[in-house]
matplotlib code that plots the C-alpha trace (Angstrom):
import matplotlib.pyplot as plt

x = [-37.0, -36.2, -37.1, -35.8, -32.6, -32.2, -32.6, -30.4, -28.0, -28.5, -28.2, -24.4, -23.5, -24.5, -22.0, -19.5, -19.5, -19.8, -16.1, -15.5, -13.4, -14.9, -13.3, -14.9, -18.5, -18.2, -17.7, -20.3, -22.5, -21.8, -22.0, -25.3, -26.9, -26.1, -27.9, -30.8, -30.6, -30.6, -32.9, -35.7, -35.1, -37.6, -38.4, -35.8, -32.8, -34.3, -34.0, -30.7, -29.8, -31.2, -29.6, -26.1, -26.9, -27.3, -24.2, -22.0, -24.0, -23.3, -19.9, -19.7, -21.8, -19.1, -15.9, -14.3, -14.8, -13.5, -11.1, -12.8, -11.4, -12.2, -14.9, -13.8, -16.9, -16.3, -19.2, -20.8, -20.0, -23.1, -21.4, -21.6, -24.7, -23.9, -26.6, -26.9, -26.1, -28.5, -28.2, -26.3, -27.2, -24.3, -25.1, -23.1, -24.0, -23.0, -20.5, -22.1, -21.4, -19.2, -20.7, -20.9, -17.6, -18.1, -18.1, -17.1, -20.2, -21.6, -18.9, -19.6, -23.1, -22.9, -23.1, -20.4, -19.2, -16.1, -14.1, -13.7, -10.9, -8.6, -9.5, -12.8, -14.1, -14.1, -17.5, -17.4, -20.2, -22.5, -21.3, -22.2, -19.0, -18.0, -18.5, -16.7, -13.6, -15.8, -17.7, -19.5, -18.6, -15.2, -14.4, -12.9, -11.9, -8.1, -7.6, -9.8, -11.7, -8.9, -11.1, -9.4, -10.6, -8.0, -9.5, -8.6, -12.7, -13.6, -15.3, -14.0, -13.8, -12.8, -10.0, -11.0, -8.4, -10.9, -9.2, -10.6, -9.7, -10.6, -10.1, -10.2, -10.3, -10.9, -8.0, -6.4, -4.3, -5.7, -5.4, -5.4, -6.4, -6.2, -8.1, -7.4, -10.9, -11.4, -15.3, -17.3, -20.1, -22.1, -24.8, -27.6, -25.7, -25.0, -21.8, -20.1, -17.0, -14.7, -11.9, -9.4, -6.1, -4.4, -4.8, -2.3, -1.8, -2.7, -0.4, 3.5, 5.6, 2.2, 2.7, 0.2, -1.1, -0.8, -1.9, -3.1, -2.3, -3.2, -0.9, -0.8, -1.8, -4.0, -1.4, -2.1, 0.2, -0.1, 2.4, 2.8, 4.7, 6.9, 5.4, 8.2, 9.1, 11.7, 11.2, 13.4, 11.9, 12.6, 10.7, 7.9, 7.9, 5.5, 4.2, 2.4, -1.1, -2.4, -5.7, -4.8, -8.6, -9.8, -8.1, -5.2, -1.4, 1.4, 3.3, 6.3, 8.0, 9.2, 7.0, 8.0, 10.5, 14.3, 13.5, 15.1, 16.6, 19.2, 21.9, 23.3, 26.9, 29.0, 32.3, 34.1, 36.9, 37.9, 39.4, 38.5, 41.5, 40.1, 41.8, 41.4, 40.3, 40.2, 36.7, 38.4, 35.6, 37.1, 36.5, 38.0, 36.5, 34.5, 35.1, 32.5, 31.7, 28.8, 28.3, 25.2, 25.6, 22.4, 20.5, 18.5, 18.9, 18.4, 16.9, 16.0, 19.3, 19.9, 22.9, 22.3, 24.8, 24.4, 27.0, 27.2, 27.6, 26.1, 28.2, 27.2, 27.7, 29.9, 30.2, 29.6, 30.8, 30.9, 27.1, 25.6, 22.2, 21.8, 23.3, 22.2, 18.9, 18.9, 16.6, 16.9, 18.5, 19.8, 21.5, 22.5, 22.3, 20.9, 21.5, 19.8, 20.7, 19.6, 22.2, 22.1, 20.8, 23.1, 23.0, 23.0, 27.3, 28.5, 30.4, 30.2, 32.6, 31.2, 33.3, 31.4, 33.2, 32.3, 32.7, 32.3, 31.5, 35.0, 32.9, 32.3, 34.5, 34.1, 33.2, 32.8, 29.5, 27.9, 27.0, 24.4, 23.1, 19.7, 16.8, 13.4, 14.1, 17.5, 18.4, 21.0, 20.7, 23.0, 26.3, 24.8, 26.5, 29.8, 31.2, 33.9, 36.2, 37.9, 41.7, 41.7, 45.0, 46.1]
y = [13.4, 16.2, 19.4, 22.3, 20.1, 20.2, 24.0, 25.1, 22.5, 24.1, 27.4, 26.7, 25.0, 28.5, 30.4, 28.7, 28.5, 31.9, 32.1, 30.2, 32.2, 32.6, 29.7, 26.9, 28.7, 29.0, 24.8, 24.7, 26.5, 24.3, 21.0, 22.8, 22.9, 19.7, 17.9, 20.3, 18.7, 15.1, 15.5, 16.5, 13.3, 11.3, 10.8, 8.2, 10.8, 13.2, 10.7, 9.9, 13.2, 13.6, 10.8, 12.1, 15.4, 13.7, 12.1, 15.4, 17.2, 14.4, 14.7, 18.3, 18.5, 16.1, 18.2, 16.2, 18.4, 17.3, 20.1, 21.3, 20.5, 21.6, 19.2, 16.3, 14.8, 13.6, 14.7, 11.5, 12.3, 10.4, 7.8, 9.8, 8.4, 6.6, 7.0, 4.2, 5.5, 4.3, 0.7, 0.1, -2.7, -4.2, -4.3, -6.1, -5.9, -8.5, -7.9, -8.7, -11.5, -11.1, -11.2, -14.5, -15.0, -15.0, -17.8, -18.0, -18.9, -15.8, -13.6, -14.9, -14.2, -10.7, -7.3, -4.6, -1.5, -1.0, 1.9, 4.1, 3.0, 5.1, 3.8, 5.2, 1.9, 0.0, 0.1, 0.9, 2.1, -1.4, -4.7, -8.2, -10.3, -11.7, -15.7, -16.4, -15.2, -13.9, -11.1, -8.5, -5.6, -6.6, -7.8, -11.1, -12.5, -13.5, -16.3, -17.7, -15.5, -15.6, -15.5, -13.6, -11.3, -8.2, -5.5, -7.4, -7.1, -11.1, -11.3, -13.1, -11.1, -11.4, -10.2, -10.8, -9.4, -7.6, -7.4, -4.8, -5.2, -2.7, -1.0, 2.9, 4.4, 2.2, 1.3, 1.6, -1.7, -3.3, -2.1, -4.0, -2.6, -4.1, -3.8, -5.9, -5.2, -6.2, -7.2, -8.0, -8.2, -4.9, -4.9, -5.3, -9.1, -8.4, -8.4, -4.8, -3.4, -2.6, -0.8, -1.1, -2.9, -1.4, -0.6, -0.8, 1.8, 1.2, 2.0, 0.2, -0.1, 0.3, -3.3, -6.6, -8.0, -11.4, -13.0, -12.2, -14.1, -13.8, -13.6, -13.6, -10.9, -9.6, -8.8, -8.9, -10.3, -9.5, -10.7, -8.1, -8.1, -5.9, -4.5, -2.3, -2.8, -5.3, -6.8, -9.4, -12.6, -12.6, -9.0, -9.8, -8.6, -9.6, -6.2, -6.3, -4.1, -4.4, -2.3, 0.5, 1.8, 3.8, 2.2, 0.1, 1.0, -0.7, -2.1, -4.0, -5.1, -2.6, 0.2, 0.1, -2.2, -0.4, 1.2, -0.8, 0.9, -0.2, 1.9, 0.4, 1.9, 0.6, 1.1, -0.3, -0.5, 3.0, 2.0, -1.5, -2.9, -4.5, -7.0, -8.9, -12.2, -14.6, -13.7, -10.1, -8.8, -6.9, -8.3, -7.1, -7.4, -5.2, -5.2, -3.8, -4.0, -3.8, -2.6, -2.9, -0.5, -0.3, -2.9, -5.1, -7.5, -6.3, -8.9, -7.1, -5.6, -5.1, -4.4, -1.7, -1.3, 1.5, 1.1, 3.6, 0.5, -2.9, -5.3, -7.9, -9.4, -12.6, -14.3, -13.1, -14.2, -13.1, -12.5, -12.5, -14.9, -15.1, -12.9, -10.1, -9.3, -6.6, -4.1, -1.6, -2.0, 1.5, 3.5, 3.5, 0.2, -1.1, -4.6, -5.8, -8.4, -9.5, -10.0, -12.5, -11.5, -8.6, -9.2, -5.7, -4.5, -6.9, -6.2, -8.4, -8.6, -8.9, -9.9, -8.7, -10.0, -7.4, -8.4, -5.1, -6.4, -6.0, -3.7, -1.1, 1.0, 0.5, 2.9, 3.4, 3.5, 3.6, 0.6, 1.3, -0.4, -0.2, -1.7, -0.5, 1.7, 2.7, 5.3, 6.9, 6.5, 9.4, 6.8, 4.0, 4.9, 4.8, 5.1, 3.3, 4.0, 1.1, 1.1, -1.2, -3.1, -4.7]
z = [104.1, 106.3, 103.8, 106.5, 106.8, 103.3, 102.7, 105.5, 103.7, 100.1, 102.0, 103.7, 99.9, 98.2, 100.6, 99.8, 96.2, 95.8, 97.2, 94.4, 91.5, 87.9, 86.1, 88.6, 89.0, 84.3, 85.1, 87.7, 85.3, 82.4, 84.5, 85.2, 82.0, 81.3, 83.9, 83.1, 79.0, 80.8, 82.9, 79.9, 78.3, 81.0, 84.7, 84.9, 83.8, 86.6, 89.2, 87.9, 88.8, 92.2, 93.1, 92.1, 93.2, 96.7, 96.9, 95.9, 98.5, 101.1, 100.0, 100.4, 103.5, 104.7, 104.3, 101.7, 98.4, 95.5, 93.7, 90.7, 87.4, 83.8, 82.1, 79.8, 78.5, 75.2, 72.7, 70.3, 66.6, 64.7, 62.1, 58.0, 56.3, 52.9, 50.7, 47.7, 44.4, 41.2, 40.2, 37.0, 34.8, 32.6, 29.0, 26.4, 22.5, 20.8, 17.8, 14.5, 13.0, 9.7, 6.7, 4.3, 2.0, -1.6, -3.9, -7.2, -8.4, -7.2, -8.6, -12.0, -11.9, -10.3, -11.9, -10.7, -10.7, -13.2, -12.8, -15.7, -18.5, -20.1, -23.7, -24.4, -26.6, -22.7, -20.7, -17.7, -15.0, -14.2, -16.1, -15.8, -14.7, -18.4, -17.6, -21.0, -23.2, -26.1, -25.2, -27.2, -25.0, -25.2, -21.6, -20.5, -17.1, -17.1, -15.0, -12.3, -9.6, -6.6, -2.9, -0.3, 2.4, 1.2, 3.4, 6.5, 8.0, 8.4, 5.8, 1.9, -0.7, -4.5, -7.0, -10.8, -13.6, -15.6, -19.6, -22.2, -25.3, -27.9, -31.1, -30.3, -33.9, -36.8, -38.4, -35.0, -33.7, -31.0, -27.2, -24.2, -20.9, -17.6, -14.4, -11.5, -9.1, -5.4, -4.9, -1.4, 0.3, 0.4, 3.6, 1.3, 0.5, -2.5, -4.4, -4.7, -5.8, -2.8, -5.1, -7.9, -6.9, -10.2, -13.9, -16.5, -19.0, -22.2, -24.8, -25.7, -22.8, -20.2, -19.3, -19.7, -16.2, -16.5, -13.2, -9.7, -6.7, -2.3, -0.3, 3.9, 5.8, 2.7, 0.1, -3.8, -5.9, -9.5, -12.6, -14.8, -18.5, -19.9, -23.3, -24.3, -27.9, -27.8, -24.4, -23.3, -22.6, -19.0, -19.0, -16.3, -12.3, -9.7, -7.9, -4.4, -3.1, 0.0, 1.4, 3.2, 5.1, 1.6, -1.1, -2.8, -2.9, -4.0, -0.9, -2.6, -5.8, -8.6, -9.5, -13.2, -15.9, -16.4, -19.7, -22.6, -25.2, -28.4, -29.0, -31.9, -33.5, -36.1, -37.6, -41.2, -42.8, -44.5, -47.5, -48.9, -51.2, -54.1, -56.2, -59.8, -59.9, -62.7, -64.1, -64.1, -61.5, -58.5, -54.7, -51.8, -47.9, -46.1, -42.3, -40.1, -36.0, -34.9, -30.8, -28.9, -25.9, -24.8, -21.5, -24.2, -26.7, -30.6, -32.2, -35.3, -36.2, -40.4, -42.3, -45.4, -48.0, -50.6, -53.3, -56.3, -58.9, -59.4, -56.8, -54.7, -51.4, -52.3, -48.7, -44.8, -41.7, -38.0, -36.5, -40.4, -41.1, -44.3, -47.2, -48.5, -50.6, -53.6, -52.0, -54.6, -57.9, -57.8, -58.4, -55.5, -55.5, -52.4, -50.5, -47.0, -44.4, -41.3, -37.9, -35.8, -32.3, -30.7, -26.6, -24.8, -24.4, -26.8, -30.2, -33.5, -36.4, -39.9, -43.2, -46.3, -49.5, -52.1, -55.7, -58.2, -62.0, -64.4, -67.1, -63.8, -62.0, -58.2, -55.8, -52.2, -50.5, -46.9, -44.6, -42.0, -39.1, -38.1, -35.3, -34.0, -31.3, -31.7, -29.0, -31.0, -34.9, -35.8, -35.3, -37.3, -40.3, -41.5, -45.2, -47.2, -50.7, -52.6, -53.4, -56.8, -57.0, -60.3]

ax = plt.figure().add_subplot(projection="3d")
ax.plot(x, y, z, "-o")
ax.set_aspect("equal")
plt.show()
């Protein structure tokens, strides 16, 4: 190579750029530095860079300069790096399995927890299941043990109708108390008292649980009678409880009997007229009605007559049974008798032939109606005079 060519070369190239104006020598400079960066990388870049360097030089040394644009080298952007996250292992527990359904068997033998009674003679706290209907403590199972799962969890459970019956004072007639108890499984396997379904209350018109029954989707059905004084014989309802998460709550039927009442009145003839018949005694007819306006039956209705004088009750007819019985022999004289049945709204007509003994003077008296229970007893009473005719 011929070095002084070179230099006088490199010489005539630095003249000229300097004419150059500041925008192209800031380009010159930067194309420059860049070939300086490439050319520390290795011998190979530094020849690589000669080499082009010899080529613009020829060019320019040749009178064919390129113009001199702004630089458009497009810069490498390195690709993000992703950095694993921390492996997760999937772990799935297994739901437990539910627990074993009761049996019978097991609900006969077990020992529970029974909720307190409202009669004090009743134990409660821990009991034996009674396996029979004579029991010294009192308690019997009505009925058979129903299975059912009434909480809904999987799992059977039990309803028993738990029956206390008890004398609470002596002399005292007999109570009867009702419990209707859910059992199931505790944890431990053994049989446990999940809650009380419902209780009756234990006193007349409380109601007798007869019978308890499942039903779908865990419902409890349970018969109970009406123990009102004077029921009528198609007094029962069936009531439905279901579990609601804590406890038991009544989820259909009636919550409690119409209340049955008697409300007996009666009216009578005013002035009975009384004639002589061949034994010279005086008879003449009593008319009296009898209206039942209250929502029950009376089964028990009674006629009384209070008369001021010895006379008697000949014949009856209408809703009469038999005829009337000296209750008293007075004075007043007083005679019973029992009516027939009396359906609730219904009215009954009774004829009472009244014969008054010739050696007596007649006299009015009072009739009276009567039955356990009556709502209104202030209009069961009505009185009478005679009217003799010769």
């Amino acid at each position: 190579m011929n070095f002084d060519q070179l230099r006088a070369d490199l010489g005539d190239l630095a003249d000229e750029v300097q004419s150059v104006d500041l925008h192209e020598r800031a380009l010159a400079t930067s194309r420059r530095l860049a070939r300086r960066r490439a050319m520390a990388t290795g011998a190979a870049a530094a020849v690589v860079v000669v080499a082009a360097g010899g080529i613009a030089l020829s060019g320019l040394l040749g009178g064919d300069r390129p113009p001199v644009g702004p630089a458009n080298t497009p810069s490498a952007t390195a690709p993000p790096t992703i950095t694993p996250g921390p492996t997760v292992t999937a772990t799935t527990t297994p739901p437990a399995a539910p627990l074993k359904a009761l049996t019978t068997a097991e609900v006969r033998q077990a020992t529970i927890d029974v909720p307190a009674w409202r009669t004090d003679a009743c134990p409660d706290g821990r009991q034996p299941v009674p396996n029979t209907n004579t029991d010294d403590r009192n308690l019997t199972v009505t009925g058979d043990v129903v299975l059912a799962d009434v909480d809904r969890d999987g799992a059977g459970d039990a309803l028993i109708l738990l029956r206390c019956r008890a004398y609470p004072r002596p002399g005292a007639d007999e109570v009867i108390e009702d419990q209707v108890l859910a059992l199931h499984r505790a944890a431990d396997g053994s049989v446990a008292t999940l809650g009380r379904v419902v209780a009756n209350r234990p006193e007349p018109g409380g109601g007798v649980l007869g019978e308890v029954q499942a039903v779908a989707g865990g419902g409890i059905r349970v018969l109970w009678f009406d123990s009102q004084p004077g029921h009528p014989d198609n007094g029962f309802q069936w009531r439905v409880y279901g579990w609601n998460g804590s406890g038991f709550a009544q989820t259909g039927g009636p919550a409690s009997f119409p209340k049955i009442t008697v409300d007996l009145k009666i009216s009578a003839t005013k002035t009975v007229k009384l004639t002589r018949d061949p034994s010279d005694a005086w008879t003449g007819d009593l008319v009296i009605t009898v209206t039942n306006a209250g929502n029950r039956t009376a089964t028990d209705a009674t006629v009384t007559l209070e008369l001021p004088v010895p006379a008697v009750v000949q014949s009856m007819t209408g809703a009469a049974g038999k005829l009337p019985t000296v209750a008293s022999q007075g004075p007043p004289r007083i005679l019973t008798a029992a009516l027939k049945p009396l359906a609730a709204g219904k009215s009954v007509t009774v004829t009472m032939r009244l014969v008054y003994p010739g050696d007596a003077a007649p006299g009015g008296g009072t009739v009276r109606i009567g039955a356990v229970g009556d709502k209104s007893p202030a209009n069961n009473s009505a009185a009478f005079g005679v009217d003799p005719v010769e």
